[in-house]
DRENPA-3360 file (N, C-alpha, C; in nm, 2 decimals, always signed):
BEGIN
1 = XXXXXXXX = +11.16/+13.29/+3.92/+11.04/+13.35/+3.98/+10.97/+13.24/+4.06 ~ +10.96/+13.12/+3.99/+10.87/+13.05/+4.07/+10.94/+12.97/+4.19 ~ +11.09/+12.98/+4.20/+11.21/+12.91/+4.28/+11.15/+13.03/+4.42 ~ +11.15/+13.14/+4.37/+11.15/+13.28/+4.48/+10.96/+13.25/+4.52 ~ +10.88/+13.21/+4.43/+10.76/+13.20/+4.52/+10.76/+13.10/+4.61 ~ +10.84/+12.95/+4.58/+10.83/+12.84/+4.67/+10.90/+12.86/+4.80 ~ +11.01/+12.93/+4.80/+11.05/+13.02/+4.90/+11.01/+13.10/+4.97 ~ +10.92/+13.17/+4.95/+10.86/+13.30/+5.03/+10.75/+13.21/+5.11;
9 = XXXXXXXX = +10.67/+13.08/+4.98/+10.55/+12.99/+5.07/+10.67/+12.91/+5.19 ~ +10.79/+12.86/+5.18/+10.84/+12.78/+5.22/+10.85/+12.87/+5.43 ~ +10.91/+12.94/+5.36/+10.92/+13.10/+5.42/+10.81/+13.11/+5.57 ~ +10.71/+13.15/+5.48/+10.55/+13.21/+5.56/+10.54/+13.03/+5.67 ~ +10.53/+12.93/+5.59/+10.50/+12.81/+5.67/+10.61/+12.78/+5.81 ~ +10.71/+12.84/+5.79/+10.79/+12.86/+5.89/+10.75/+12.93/+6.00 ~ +10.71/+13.05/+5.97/+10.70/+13.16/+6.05/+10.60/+13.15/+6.12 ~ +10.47/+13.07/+6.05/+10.38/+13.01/+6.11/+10.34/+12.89/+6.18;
17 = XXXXXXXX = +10.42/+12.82/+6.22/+10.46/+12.73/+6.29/+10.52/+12.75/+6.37 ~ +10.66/+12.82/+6.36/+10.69/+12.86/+6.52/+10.62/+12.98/+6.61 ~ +10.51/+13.08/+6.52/+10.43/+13.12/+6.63/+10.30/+13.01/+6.68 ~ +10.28/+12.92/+6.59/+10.17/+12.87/+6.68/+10.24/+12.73/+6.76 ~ +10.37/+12.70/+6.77/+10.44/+12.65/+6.88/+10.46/+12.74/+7.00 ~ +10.50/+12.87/+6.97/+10.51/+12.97/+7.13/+10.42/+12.98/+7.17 ~ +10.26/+12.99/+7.08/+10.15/+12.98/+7.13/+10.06/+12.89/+7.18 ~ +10.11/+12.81/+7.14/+10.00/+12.67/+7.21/+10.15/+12.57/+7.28;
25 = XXXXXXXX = +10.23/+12.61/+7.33/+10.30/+12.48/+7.36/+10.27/+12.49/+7.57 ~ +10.25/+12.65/+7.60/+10.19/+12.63/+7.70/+10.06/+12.58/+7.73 ~ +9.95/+12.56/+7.65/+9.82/+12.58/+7.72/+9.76/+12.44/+7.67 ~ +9.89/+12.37/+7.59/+9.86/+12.21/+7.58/+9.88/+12.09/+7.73 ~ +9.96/+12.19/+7.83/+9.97/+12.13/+7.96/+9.88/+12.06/+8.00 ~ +9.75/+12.11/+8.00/+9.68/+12.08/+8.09/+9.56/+11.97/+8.04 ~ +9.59/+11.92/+7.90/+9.51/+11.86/+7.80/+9.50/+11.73/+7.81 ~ +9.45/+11.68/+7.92/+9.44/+11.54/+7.95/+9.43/+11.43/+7.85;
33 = XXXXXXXX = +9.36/+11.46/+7.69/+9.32/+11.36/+7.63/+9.38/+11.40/+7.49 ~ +9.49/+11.47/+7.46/+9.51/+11.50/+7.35/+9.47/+11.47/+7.23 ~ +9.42/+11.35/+7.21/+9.44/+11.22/+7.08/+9.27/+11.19/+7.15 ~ +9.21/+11.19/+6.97/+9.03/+11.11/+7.04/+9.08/+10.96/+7.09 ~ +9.01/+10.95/+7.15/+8.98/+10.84/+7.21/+8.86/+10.75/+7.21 ~ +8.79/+10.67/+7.26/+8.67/+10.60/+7.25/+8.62/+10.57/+7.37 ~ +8.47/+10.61/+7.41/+8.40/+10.59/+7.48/+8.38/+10.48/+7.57 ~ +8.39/+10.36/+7.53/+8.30/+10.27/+7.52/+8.41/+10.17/+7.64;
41 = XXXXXXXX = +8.46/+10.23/+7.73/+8.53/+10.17/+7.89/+8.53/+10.28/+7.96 ~ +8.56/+10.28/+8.06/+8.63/+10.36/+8.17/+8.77/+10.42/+8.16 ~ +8.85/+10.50/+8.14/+8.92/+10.51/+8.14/+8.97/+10.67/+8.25 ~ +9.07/+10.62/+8.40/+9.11/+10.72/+8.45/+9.23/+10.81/+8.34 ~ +9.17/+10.89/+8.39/+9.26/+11.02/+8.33/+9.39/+11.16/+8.37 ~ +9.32/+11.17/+8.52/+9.38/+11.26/+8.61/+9.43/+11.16/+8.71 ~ +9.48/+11.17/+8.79/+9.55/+11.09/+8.91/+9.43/+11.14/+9.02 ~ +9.44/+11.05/+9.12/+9.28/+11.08/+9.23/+9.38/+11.23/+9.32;
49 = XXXXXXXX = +9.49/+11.21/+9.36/+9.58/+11.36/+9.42/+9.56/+11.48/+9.32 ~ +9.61/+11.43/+9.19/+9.56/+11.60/+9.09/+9.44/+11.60/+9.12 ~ +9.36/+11.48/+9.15/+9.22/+11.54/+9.09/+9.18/+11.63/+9.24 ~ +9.21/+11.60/+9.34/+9.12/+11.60/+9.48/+9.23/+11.78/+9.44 ~ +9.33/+11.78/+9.46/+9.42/+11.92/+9.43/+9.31/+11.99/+9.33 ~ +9.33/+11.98/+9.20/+9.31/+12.04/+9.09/+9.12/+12.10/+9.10 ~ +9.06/+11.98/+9.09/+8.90/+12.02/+9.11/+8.82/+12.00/+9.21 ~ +8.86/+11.93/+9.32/+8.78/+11.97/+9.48/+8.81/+12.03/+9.57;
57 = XXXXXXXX = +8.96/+12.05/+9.59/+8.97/+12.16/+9.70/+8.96/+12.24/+9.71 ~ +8.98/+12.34/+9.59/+8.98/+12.49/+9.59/+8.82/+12.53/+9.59 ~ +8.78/+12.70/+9.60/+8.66/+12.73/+9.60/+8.61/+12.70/+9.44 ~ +8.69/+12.67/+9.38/+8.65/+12.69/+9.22/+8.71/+12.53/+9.10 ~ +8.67/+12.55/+9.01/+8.75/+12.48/+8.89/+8.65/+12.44/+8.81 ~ +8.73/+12.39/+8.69/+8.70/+12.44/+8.53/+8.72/+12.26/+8.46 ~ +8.65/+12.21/+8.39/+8.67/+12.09/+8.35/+8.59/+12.12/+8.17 ~ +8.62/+12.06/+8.12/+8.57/+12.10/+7.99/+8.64/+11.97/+7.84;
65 = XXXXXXXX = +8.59/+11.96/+7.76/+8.64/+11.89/+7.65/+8.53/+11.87/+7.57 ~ +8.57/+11.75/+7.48/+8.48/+11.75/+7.29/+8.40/+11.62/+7.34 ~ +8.34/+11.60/+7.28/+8.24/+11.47/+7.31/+8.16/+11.45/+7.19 ~ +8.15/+11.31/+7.13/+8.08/+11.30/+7.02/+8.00/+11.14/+7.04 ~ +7.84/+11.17/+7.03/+7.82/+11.04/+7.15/+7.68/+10.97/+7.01 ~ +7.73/+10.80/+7.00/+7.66/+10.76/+6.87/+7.56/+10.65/+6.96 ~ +7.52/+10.55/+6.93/+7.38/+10.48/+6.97/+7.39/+10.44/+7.05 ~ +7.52/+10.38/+7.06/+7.56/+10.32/+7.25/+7.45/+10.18/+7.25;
73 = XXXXXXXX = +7.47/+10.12/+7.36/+7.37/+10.03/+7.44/+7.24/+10.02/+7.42 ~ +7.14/+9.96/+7.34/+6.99/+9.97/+7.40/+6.96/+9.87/+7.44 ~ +7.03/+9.80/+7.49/+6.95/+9.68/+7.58/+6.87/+9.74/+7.75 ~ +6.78/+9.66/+7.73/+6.69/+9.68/+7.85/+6.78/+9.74/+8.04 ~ +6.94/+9.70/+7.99/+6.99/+9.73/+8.14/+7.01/+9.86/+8.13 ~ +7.03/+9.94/+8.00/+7.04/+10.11/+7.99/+6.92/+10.15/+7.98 ~ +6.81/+10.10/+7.99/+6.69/+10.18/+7.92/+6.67/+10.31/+7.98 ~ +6.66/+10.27/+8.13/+6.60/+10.36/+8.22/+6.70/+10.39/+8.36;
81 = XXXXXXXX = +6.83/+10.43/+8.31/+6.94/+10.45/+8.38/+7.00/+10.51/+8.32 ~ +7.11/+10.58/+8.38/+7.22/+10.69/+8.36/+7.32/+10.65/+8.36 ~ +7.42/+10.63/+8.25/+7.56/+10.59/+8.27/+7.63/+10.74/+8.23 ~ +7.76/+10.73/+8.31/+7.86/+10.87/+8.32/+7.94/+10.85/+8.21 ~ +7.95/+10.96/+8.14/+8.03/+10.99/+8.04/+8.16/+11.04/+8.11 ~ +8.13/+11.14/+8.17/+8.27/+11.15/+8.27/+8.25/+11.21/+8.41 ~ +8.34/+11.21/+8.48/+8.29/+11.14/+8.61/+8.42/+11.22/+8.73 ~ +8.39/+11.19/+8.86/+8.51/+11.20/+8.95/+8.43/+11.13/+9.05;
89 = XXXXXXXX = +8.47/+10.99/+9.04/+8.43/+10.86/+9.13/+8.37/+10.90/+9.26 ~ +8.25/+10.89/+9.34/+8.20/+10.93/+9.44/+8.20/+11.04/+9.42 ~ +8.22/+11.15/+9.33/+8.18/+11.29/+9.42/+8.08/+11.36/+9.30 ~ +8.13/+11.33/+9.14/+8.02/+11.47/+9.07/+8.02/+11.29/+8.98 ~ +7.92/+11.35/+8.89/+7.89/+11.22/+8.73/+7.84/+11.31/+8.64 ~ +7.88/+11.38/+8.51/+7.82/+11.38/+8.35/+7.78/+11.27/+8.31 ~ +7.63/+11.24/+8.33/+7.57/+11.15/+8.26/+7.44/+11.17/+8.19 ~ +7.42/+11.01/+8.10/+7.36/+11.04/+8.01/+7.24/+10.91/+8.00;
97 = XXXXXXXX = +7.14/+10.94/+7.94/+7.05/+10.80/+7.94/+7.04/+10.79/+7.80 ~ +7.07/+10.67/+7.72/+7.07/+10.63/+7.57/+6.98/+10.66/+7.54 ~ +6.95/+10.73/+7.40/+6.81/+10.78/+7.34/+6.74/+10.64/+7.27 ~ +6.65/+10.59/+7.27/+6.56/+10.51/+7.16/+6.63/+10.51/+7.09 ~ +6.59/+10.41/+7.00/+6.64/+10.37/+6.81/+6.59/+10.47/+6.80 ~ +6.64/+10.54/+6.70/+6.55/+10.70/+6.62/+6.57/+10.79/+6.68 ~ +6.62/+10.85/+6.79/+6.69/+10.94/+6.85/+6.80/+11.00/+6.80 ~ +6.80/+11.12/+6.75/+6.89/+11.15/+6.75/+6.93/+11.26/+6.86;
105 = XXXXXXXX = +6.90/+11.27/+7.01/+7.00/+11.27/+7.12/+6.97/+11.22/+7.25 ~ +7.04/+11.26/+7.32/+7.05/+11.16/+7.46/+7.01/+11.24/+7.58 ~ +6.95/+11.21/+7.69/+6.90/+11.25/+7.77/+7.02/+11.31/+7.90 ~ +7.02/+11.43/+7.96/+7.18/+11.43/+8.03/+7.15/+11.47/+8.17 ~ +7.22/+11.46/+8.30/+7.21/+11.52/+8.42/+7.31/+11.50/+8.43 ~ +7.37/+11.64/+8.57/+7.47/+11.59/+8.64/+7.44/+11.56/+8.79 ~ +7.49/+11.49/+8.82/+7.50/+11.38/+8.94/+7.61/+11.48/+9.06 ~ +7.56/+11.51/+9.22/+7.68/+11.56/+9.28/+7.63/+11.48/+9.40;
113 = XXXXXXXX = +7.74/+11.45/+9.49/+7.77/+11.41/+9.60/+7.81/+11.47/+9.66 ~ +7.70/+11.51/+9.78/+7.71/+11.64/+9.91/+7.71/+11.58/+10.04 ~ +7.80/+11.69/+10.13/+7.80/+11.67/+10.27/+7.74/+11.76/+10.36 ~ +7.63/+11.72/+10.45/+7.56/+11.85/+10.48/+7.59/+11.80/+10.61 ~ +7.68/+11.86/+10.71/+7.71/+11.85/+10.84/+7.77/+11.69/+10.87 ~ +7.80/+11.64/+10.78/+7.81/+11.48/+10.82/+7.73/+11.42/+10.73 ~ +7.60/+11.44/+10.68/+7.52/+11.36/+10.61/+7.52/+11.38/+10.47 ~ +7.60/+11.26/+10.36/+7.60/+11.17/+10.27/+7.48/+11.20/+10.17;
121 = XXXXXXXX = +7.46/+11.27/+10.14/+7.32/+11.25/+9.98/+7.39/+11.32/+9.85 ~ +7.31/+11.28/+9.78/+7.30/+11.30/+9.61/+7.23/+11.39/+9.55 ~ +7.28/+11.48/+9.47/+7.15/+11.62/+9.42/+7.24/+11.58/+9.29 ~ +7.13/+11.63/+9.22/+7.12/+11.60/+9.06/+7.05/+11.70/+9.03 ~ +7.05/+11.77/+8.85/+6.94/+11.84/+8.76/+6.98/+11.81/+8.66 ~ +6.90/+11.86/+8.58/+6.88/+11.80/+8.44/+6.91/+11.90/+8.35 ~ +7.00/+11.84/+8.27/+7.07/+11.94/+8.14/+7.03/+11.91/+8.00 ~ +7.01/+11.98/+7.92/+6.96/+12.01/+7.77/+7.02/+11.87/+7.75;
129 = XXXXXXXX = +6.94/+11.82/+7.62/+6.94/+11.67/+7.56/+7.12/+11.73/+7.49 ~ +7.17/+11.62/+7.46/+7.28/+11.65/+7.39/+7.27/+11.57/+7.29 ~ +7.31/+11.63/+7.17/+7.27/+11.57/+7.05/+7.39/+11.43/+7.00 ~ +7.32/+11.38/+6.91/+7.45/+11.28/+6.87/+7.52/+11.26/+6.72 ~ +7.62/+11.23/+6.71/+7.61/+11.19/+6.60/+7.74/+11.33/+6.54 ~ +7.75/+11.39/+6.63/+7.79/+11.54/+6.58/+7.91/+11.58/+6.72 ~ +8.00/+11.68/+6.75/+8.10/+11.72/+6.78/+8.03/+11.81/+6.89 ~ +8.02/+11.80/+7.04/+7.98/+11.88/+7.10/+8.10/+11.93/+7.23;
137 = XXXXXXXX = +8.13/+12.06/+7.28/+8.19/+12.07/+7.37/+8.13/+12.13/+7.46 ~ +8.15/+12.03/+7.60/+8.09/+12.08/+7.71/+8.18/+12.09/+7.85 ~ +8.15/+12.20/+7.94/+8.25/+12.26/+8.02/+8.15/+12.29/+8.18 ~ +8.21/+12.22/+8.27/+8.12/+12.19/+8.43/+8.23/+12.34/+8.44 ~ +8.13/+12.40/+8.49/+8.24/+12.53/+8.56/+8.13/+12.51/+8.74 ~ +8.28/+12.52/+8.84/+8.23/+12.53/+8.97/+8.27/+12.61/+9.06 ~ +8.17/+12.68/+9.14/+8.22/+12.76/+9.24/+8.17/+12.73/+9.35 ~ +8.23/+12.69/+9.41/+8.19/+12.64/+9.59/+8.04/+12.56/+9.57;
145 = XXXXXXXX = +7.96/+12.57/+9.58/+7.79/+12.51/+9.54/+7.75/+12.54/+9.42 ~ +7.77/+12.63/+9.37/+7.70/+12.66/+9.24/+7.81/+12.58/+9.11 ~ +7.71/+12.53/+9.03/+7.78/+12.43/+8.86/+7.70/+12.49/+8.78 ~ +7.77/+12.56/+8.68/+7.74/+12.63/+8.55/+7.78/+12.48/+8.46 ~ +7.69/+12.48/+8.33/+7.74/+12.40/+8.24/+7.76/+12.50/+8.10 ~ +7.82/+12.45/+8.03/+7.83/+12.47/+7.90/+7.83/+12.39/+7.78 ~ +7.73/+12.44/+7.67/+7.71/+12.35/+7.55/+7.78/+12.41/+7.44 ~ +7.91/+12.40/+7.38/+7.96/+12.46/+7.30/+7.99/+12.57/+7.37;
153 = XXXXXXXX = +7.89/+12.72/+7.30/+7.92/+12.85/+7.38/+7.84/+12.90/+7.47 ~ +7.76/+12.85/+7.47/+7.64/+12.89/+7.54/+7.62/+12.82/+7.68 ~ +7.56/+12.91/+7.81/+7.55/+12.83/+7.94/+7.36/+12.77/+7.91 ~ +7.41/+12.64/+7.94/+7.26/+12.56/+7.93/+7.20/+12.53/+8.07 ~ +7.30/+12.59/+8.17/+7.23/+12.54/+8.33/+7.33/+12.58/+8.37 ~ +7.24/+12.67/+8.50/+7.34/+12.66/+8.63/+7.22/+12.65/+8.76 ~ +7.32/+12.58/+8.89/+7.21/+12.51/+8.94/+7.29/+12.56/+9.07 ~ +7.26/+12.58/+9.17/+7.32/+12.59/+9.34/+7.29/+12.48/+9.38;
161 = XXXXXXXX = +7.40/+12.39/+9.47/+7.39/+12.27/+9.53/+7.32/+12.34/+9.66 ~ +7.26/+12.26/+9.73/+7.19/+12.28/+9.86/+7.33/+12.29/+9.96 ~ +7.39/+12.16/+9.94/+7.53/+12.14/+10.05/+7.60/+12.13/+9.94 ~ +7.76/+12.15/+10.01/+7.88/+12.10/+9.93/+7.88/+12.03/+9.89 ~ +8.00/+12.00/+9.80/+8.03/+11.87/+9.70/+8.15/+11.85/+9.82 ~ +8.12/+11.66/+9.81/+8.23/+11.62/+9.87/+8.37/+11.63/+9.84 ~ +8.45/+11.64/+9.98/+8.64/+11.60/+9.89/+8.68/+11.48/+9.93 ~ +8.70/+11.43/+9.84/+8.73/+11.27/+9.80/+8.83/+11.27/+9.74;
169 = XXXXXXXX = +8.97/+11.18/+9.71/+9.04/+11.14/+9.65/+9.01/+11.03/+9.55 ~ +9.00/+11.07/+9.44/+8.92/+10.96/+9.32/+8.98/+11.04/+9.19 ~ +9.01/+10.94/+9.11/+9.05/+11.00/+8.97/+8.97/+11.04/+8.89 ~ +8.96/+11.14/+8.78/+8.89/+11.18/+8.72/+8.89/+11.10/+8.55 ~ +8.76/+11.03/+8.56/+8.75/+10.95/+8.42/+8.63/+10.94/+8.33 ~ +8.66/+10.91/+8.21/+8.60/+10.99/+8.09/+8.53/+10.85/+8.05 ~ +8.43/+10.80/+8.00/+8.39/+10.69/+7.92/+8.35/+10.59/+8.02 ~ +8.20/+10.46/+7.97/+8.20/+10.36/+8.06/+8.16/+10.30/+7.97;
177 = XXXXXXXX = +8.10/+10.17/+8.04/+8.08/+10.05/+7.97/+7.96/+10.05/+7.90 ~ +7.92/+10.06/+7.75/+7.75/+10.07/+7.71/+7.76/+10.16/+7.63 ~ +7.88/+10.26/+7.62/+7.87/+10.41/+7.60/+7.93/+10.36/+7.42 ~ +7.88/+10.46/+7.32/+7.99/+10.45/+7.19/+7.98/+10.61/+7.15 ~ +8.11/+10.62/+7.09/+8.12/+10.75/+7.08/+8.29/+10.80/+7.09 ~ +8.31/+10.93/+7.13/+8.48/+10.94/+7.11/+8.48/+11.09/+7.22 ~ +8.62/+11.09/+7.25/+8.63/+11.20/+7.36/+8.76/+11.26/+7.33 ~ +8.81/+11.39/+7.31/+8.93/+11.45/+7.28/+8.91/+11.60/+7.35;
185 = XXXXXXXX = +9.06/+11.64/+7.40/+9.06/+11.81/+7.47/+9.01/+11.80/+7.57 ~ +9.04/+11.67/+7.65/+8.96/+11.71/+7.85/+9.09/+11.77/+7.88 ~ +9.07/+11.96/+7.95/+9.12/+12.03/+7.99/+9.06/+12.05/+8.13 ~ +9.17/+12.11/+8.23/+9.09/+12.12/+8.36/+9.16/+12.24/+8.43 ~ +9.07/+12.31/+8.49/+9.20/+12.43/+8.57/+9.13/+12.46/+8.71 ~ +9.23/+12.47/+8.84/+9.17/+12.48/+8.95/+9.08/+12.65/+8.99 ~ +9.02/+12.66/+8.89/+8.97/+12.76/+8.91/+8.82/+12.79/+8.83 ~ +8.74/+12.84/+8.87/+8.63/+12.83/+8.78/+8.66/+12.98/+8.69;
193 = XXXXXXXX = +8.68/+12.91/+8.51/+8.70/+13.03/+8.44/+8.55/+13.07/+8.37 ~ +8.59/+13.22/+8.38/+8.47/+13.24/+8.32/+8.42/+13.19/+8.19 ~ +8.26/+13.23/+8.11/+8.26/+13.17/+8.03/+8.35/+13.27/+7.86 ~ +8.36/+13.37/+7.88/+8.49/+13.41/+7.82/+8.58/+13.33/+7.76 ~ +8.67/+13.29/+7.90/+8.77/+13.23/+7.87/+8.75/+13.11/+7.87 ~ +8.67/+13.03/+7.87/+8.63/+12.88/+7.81/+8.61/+12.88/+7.66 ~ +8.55/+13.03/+7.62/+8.54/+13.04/+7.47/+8.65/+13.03/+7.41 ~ +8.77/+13.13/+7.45/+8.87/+13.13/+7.42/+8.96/+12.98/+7.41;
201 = XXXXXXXX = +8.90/+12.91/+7.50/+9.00/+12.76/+7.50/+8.93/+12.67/+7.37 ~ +8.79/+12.71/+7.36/+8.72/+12.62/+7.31/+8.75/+12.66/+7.14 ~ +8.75/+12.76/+7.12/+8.80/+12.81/+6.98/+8.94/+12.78/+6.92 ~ +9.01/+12.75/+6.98/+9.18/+12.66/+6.95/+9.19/+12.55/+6.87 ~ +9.08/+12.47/+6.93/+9.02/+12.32/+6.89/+8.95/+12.33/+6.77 ~ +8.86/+12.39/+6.76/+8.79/+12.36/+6.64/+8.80/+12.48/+6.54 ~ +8.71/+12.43/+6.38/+8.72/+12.50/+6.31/+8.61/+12.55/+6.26 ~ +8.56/+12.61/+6.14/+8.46/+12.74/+6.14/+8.33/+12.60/+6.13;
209 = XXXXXXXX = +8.34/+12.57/+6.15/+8.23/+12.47/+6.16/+8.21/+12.39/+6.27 ~ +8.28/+12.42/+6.35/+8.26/+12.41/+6.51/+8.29/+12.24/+6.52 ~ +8.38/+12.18/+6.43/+8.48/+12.05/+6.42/+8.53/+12.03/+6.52 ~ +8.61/+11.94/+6.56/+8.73/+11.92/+6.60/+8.84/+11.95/+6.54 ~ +8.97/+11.95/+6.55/+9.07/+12.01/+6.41/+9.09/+11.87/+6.37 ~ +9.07/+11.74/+6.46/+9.14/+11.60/+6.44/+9.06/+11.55/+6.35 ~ +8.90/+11.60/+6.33/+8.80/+11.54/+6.24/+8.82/+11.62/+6.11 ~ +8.95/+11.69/+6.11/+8.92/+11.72/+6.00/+9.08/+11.70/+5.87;
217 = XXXXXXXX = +9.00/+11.66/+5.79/+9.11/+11.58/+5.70/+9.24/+11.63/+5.65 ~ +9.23/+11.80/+5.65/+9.33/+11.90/+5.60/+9.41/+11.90/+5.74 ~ +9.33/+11.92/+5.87/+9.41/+11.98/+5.98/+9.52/+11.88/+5.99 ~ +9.44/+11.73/+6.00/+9.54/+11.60/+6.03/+9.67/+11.62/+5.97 ~ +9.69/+11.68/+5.84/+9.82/+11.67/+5.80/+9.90/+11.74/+5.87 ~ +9.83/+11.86/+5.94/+9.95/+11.90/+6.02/+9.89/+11.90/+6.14 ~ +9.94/+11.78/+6.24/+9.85/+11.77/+6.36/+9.95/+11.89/+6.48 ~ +10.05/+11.92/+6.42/+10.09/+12.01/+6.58/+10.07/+12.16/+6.50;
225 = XXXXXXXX = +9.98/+12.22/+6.41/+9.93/+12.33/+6.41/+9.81/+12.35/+6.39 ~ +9.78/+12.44/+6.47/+9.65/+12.47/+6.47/+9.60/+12.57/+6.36 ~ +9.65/+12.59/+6.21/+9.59/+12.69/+6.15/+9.45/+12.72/+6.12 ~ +9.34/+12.57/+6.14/+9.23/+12.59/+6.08/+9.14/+12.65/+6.21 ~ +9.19/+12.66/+6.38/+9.10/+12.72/+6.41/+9.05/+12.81/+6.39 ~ +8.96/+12.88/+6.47/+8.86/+12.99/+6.46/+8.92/+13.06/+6.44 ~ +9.05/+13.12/+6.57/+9.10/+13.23/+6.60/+9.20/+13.22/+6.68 ~ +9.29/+13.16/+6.67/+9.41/+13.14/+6.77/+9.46/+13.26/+6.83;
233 = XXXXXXXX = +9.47/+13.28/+6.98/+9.50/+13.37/+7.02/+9.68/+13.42/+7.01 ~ +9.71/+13.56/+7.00/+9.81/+13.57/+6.97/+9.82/+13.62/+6.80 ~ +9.73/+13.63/+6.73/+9.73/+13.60/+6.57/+9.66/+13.71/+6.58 ~ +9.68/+13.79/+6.42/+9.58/+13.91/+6.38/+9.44/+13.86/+6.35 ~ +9.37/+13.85/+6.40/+9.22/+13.79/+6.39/+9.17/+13.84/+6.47 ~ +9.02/+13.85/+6.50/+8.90/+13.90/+6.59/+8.86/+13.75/+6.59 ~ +8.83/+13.76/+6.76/+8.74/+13.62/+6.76/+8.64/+13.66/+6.76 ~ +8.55/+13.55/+6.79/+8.44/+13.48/+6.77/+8.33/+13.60/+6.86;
241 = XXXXXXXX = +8.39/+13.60/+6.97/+8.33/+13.66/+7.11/+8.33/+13.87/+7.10 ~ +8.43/+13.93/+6.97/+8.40/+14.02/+6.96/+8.32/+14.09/+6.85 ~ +8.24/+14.15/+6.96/+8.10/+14.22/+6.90/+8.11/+14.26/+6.76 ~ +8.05/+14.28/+6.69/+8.01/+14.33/+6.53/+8.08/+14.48/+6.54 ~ +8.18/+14.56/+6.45/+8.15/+14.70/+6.47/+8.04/+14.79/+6.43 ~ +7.95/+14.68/+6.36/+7.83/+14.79/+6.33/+7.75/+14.74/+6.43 ~ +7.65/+14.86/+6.52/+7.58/+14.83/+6.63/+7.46/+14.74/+6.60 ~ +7.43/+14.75/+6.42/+7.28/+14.74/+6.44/+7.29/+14.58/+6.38;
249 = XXXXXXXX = +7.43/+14.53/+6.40/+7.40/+14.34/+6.40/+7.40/+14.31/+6.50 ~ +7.28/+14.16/+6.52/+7.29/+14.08/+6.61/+7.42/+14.05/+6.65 ~ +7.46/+14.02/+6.78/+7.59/+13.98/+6.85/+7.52/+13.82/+6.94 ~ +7.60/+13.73/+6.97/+7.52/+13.64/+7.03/+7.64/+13.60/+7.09 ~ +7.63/+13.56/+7.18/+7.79/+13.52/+7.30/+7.71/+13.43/+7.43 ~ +7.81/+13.41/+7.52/+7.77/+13.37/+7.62/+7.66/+13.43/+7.72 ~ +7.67/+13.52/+7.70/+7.66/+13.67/+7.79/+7.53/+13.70/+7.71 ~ +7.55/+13.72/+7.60/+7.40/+13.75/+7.48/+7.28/+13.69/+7.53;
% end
């Protein structure tokens, strides 16, 4: 009996592993940073050709990943400046101004570089503080002038550029000098996805606690399955994003 239960578990572990290989072995392509990494350099990530291809040419595209951002720099050269968490050299910046001792979060804008007939300027707005200390995922969705952001699931800004964003050939890179903290799951697609399907990407990665799967001690043992996400697509589950069947619960989404 108990040779036939280690078998049936041996069994199920199988079966479940090669569905979540047919299922994620596509949509890890595009995963620039697979493995956390650390903040605290510059580091290119995309090639300046993918990048100028992938997120400036087209009318649209999608950038998104995990960010977890700790005290960083307080010396007097960050006080009252903006260093880029991540970036595409000359043309957009995700950045951030170091919070005070006692902060627990950081001040954020994004930075764009526009061409209006020939003439060179900078338009910027200001996005929700981002907290620290904790696992946040955020996603620049763009469509020709207009940048939606995303905090986890939720859109925290969208802004219309006055002029275009420039097309520049520059690489797309995550982290600078001053910065502490860690970055994992920079995904990118040349198209601005809705916020739907950013949910959908964003729910693969983490677990009912809105983790990373790498932060978490059970998943690490098995780092090429995803069983602890939300809701792996493909799998008998309801995600995250489908409504209550009883009408009279709160539902809360993107869209909510």
């Amino acid at each position: 009996m108990i040779v036939q239960t280690v078998i049936g578990v041996v069994v199920v572990c199988v079966i479940i592993y090669i569905v979540s290989w047919i299922v994620y072995s596509k949509t890890n392509s595009s995963d620039l940073v697979p493995t956390i990494q650390p903040l605290d350099e510059k580091k290119d990530i995309l090639y300046p050709d993918q990048t100028q291809k992938i997120l400036l040419g087209g009318a649209g595209s999608t950038v998104m990943g995990f960010f977890t951002l700790k005290g960083g720099d307080k010396t007097v050269k960050f006080a009252n400046s903006y260093t880029p968490i991540l970036q595409v050299e000359n043309n957009w910046f995700l950045e951030i101004s170091p919070a005070p001792i006692g902060k627990d979060h950081t001040s954020a804008r994004l930075r764009v570089h526009t061409n209006d007939a020939g003439v060179f300027k900078e338009e910027s707005f200001d996005l929700p503080n981002i907290p620290k200390q904790k696992w946040i995922f955020i996603a620049i969705l763009r469509e020709g002038r207009r940048f939606d952001v995303i905090y986890d699931n939720q859109i925290v800004a969208s802004h219309r550029l006055e002029s275009y964003p420039v097309i520049i050939s520059s690489p797309l890179s995550v982290g600078n000098t001053g910065l502490s903290g860690s970055v994992v799951h920079v995904i990118v697609r040349d198209t601005r996805l809705t916020p739907t399907e950013v949910e959908r990407e964003r729910v693969m990665y983490v677990d009912t606690n809105n983790t990373v799967l790498e932060s978490n001690s059970i998943a690490i043992s098995f780092p090429s399955m995803k069983l602890f996400a939300q809701c792996p697509p493909g799998l008998p589950c309801d995600p995250i994003t489908k409504p209550p069947n009883n009408n009279l619960l709160q539902w809360r989404s993107p869209y909510a």
